[in-house]
C-alpha positions as CSV (number, residue, x, y, z in Angstrom):
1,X,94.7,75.7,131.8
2,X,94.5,72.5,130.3
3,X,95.2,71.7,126.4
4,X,92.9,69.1,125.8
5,X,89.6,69.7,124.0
6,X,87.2,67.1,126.2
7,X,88.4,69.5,129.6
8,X,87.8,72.5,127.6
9,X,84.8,71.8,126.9
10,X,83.9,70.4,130.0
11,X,85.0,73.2,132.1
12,X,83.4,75.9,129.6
13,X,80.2,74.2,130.2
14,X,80.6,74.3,134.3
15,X,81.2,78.2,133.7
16,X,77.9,79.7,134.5
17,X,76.3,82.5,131.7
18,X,77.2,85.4,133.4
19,X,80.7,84.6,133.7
20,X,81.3,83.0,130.2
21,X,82.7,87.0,129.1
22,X,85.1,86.9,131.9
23,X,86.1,83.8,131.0
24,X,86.8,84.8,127.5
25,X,88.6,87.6,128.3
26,X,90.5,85.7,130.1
27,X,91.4,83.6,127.3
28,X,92.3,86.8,124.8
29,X,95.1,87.5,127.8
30,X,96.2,84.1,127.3
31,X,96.7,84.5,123.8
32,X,99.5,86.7,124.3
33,X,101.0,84.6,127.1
34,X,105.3,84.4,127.1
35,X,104.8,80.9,127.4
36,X,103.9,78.9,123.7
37,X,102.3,75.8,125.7
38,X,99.9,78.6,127.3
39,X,99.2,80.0,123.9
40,X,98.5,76.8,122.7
41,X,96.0,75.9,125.5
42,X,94.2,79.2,125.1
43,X,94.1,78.7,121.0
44,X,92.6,75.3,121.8
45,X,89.6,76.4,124.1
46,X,89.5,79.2,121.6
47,X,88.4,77.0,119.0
48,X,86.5,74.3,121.1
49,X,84.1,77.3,122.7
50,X,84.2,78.8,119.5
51,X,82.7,82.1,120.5
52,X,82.6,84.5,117.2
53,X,84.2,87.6,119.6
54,X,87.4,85.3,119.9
55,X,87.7,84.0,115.8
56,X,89.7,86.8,115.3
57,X,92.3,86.1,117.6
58,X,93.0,82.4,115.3
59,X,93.7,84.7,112.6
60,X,96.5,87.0,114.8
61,X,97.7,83.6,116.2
62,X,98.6,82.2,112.7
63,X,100.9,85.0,112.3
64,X,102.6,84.3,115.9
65,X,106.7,83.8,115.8
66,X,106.3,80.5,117.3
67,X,105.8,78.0,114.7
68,X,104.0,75.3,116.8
69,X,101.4,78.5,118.4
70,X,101.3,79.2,113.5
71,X,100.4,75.3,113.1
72,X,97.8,75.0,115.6
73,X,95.9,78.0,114.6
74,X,96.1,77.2,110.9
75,X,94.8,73.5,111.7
76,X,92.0,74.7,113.7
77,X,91.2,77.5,110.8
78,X,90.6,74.7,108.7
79,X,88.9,72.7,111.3
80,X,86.5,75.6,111.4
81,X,86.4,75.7,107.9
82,X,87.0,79.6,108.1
83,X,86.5,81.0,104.5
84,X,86.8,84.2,105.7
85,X,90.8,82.8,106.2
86,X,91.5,81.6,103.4
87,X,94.4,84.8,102.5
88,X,96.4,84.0,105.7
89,X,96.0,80.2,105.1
90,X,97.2,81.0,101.6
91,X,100.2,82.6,103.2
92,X,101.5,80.0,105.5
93,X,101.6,78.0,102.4
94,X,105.1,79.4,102.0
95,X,106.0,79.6,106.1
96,X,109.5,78.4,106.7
97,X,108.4,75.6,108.7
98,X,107.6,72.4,107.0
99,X,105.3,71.7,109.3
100,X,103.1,74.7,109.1
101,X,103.2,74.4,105.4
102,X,101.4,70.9,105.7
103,X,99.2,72.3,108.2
104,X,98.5,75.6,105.5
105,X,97.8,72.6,102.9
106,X,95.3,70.5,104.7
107,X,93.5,74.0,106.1
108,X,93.5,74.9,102.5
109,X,91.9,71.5,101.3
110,X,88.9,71.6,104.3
111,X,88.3,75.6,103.9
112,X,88.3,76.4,100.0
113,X,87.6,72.8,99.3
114,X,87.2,72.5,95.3
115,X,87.3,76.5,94.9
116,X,90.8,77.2,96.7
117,X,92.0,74.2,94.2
118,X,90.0,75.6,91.0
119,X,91.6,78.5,91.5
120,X,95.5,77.3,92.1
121,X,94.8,74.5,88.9
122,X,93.2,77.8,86.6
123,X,96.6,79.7,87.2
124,X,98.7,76.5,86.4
125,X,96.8,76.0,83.7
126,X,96.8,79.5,82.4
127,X,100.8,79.7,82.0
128,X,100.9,75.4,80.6
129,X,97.6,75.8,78.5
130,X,96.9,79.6,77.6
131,X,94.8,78.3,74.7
132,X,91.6,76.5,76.7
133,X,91.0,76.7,80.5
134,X,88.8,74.6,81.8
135,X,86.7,75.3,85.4
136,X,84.4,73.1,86.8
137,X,80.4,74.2,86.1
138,X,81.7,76.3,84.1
139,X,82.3,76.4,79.7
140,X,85.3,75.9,78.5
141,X,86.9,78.3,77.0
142,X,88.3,77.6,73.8
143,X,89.9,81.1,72.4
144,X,92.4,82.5,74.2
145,X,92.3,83.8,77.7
146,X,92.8,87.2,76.7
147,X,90.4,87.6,74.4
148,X,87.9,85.8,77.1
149,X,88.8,88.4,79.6
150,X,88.8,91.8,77.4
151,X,86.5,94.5,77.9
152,X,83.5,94.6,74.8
């Protein structure tokens, strides 16, 4: 199985339509492969054929205890712009490696875009500004946060 995206997606192509199932069940068993350069093939066709029965498996793979199989699948989770991964994302922000952390942080940027960052600036601001919080499209708030957020 080959790593690269161009003979992924040239070799998906060649498989004919009844066969494209097999063919990603094949890739699931690859997924939990011994070998991380296997794991790392099968999460690249995963996310060049980009079938939705298989998106679930980036999410399992960003959890994986190798931390090249964690980076991959959190850079192509952002590549996808997956919203719906935005908690593990958020997760791997704090993974030991530094280079699944930078991996977490560019996901972060492409998926949540301005929301993911609203949200982080809103809770920084909250604990340097508790007086006025300001969100984009949004007033500002000029009492304080607690009486903006209490029940009538």
């Amino acid at each position: 199985m080959s790593g690269t995206p161009s003979r992924v997606a040239a070799s998906f192509a060649d498989v004919e339509a009844r066969d494209k199932r097999l063919y990603c069940d094949k890739l699931a068993s690859k997924l939990s492969s011994s070998s991380v350069g296997e794991r790392i093939a099968a999460l690249t066709a995963v996310f060049v054929i980009r079938d939705q029965n298989l998106s679930g498996h980036l999410l399992r793979m960003a959890k994986d205890s190798s931390s090249s199989v964690r980076r991959f699948a959190v850079f192509y989770l952002g590549e996808l712009r997956a919203k719906y991964s935005i908690p593990v994302v958020n997760g791997l922000l704090s993974d030991e490696s530094p280079e699944v952390r930078a991996a977490a942080r560019d996901a972060n940027r492409k998926i949540g875009g301005p929301e993911c960052s609203i949200i982080r600036i809103g809770l920084r601001s909250l604990r340097l500004h508790p007086q006025t919080v300001t969100f984009p499209r949004q007033k500002t708030l000029s009492r304080p946060v607690s009486a903006a957020i209490s029940p009538l």
